[in-house]
C-alpha positions, 0 to 999 in steps of 0.5 A, a space after each residue: 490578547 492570546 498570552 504565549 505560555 508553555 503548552 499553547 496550542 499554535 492555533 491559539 498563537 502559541 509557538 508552534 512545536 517545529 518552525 518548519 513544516 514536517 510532511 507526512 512522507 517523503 521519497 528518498 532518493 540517493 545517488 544510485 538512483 540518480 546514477 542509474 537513470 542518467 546512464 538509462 537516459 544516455 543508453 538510448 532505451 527509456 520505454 519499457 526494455 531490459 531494466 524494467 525486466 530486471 526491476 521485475 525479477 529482482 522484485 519476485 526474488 525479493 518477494 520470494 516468487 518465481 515470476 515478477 512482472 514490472 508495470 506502471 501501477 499497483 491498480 495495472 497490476 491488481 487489474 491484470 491480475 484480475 484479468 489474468 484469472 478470468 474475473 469478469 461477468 457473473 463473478 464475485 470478488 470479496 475484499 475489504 471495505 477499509 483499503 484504497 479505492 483501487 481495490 474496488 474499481 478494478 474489479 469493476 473494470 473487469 465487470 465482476 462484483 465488489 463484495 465488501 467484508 470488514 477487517 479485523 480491529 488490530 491489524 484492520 486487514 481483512 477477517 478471515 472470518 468476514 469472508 468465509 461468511 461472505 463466500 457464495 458460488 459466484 465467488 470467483 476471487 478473494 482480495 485481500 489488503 496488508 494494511 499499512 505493511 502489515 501482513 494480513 492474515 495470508 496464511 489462513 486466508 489461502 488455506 479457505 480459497 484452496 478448500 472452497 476453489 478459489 483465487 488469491 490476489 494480495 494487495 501489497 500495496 503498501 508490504 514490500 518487505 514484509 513477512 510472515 513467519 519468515 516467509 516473505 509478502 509475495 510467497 503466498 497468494 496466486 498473484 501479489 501486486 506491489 506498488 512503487 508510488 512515489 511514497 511507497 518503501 520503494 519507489 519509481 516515482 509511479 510504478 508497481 509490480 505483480 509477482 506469482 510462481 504461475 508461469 501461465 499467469 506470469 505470460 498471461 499479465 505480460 500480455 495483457 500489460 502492453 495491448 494483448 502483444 505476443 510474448 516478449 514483443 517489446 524486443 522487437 527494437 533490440 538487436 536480436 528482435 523482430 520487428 513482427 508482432 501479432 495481438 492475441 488478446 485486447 490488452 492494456 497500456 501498464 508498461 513500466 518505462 526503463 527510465 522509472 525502473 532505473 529509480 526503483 533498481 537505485 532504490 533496491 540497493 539501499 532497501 535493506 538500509 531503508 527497511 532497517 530505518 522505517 522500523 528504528 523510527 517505529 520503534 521510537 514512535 512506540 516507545 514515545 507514545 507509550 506514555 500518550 493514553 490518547 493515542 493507540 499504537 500500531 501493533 505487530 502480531 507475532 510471527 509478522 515481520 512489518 514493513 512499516 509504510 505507514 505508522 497510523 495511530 488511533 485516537 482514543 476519542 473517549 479521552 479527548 474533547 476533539 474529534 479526529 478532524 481537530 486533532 488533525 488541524 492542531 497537528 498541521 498548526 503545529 507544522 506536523 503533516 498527517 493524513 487519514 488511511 482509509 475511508 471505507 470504501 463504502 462511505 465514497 459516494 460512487 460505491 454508495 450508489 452501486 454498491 448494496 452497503 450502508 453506514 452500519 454495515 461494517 463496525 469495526 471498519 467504520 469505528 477505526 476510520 473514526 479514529 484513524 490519524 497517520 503520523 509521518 513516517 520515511 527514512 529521512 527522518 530524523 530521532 529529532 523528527 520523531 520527537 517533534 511529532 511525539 510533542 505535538 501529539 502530546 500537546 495537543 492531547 493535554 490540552 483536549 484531555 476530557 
């Protein structure tokens, strides 16, 4: 018989740290957006129309470009970007093994090649050093990850494509808001695709966003967002459209509806509000964990402005008798959500069998993954919400201490 003393773990028929279950992210959804849908759905234009042209250009003004472009996904607009440049056959694109799959399978879909490099050990985007060393004269493109809000080292890594010739696209899947030193994530690259994915700092339920200060290009990805149709061909059933079109190029299907792009103009009048509470409960998750030695902390170099999507945490496994996976299972007993951002993409076994990489091949990538937990992390959070994990990582901790 298992005795409930203080400090048992729930998997070993302790209490658990909270009675309910605390996801891991979670939208927020306010009355503005609620609103603004309601109105869009009784405007009688829900596709793509003038709320999604207005997402877009109130995202570039946030993002400090001049162009912005709405679209359904943060992959439709990293494959656009790609297209837009020209990618394709015989090119090399360089990016980081330690991101999300799209990074890679849009490159792929442009037919140009996936070269993978590894990330710097503090913010886990994308060494500047890895990939001057990875450059070749097929090189076409570098792409580039802010992980977990985190700004990358943009800066340097625009100033190497523009001595060597190259291309920018910035994966700012997870960086609306953020910045480096004042200037903002979407100021920097040729083109920076956001996403607006349900767990994103924004959201449009799904969605994303490119933005550049490239008028070509900006015309070239509108294009090519909705099947190669000429320039503004989404007009065509307003009052002052035609209903004439013609296809210039064989384009894609990456429009965003008016119908999410109401959500997402609802969620950018309490961005700031959002923003300034991510980081109050970063804040607090810092201090807290401050006393866990089995835990390390995100840091914040200087001069970055974070934007806090994520809040994921290393596990210092030479301290604990558990591995990450245990650690993870303790938490969910615990009724606290986590997750794991990212498996390299060279350990997915489609990359595995296509790509020329190993286990081995990218140290610091592959030794973060080892001990990488997510904590939750959303503006519905509670103080109270963040100690309940803070105690159920240090209960979990004390009782693994080696």
């Amino acid at each position: 018989m298992k005795l409930n003393t203080p400090g048992t773990l729930a998997s070993d028929g302790g209490t658990p740290v909270r009675s309910t279950f605390l996801p891991l992210a979670l939208p927020s959804i306010g009355e503005s957006e609620k609103r603004r849908v309601i109105e869009t759905l009784e405007s009688g234009w829900i596709t793509t129309g003038p709320r999604s042209h207005e997402l877009a250009t109130r995202v570039a003004e946030l993002a400090g470009a001049r162009h912005g472009l709405a679209v359904n996904s943060a992959t439709g607009a990293l494959h656009l970007a790609l297209a837009a440049l020209g990618a394709g056959a015989g090119d090399e694109v360089i990016t980081s093994t330690y991101t999300f799959a799209a990074c890679v399978n849009v490159i792929e879909h442009v037919g140009a090649t996936p070269v993978l490099v590894d990330v710097e050990a503090d913010t886990l985007s994308l060494d500047p050093q890895a990939v001057e060393a990875a450059i070749t004269p097929r090189t076409r493109v570098i792409l580039p990850v802010d992980y977990a809000g985190h700004p990358c080292a943009i800066e340097e890594i625009v100033a190497l494509a523009r001595s060597r010739g190259l291309r920018v696209v910035e994966d700012a899947a997870h960086a609306l808001g953020a910045a480096w030193r004042g200037r903002p994530i979407g100021s920097f690259a040729d083109i920076t695709a956001f996403s607006f994915y349900a767990t994103k700092n924004l959201t449009t339920g799904e969605g994303g966003a490119a933005v550049t200060d490239d008028e070509a290009l900006a015309e070239r990805m509108q294009v090519l967002s909705l099947h190669g149709m000429n320039r503004d061909a989404w007009k065509r059933y307003a009052d002052t459209g035609s209903w004439y079109y013609e296809v210039v190029a064989p384009g894609f299907k990456y429009n965003l509806s008016d119908v999410l792009a109401a959500i997402g103009l609802g969620q950018l009048e309490r961005f700031t509000e959002m923003q300034r509470r991510r980081s109050a409960l970063a804040v607090r998750y810092h201090a807290a964990l401050a006393e866990v030695p089995e835990v390390r902390r995100p840091i914040t170099r200087e001069g970055a402005t974070h934007a806090w999507h994520l809040y994921p945490v290393a596990l210092q496994l030479e301290r604990l008798s558990c591995d990450r996976a245990r650690f993870a299972r303790e938490l969910r007993a615990e009724n606290i959500g986590s997750s794991v951002h990212f498996i390299p993409i060279h350990f997915h076994p489609h990359f595995r069998d296509t790509l020329p990489y190993r286990a081995g091949a990218f140290p610091v990538a592959e030794e973060a993954y080892r001990r990488a937990l997510t904590l939750p992390l959303y503006p519905a959070m509670t103080d109270r919400d963040v100690d309940d994990v803070v105690a159920a990582v240090r209960k979990i901790a004390r009782h693994f201490r080696a």
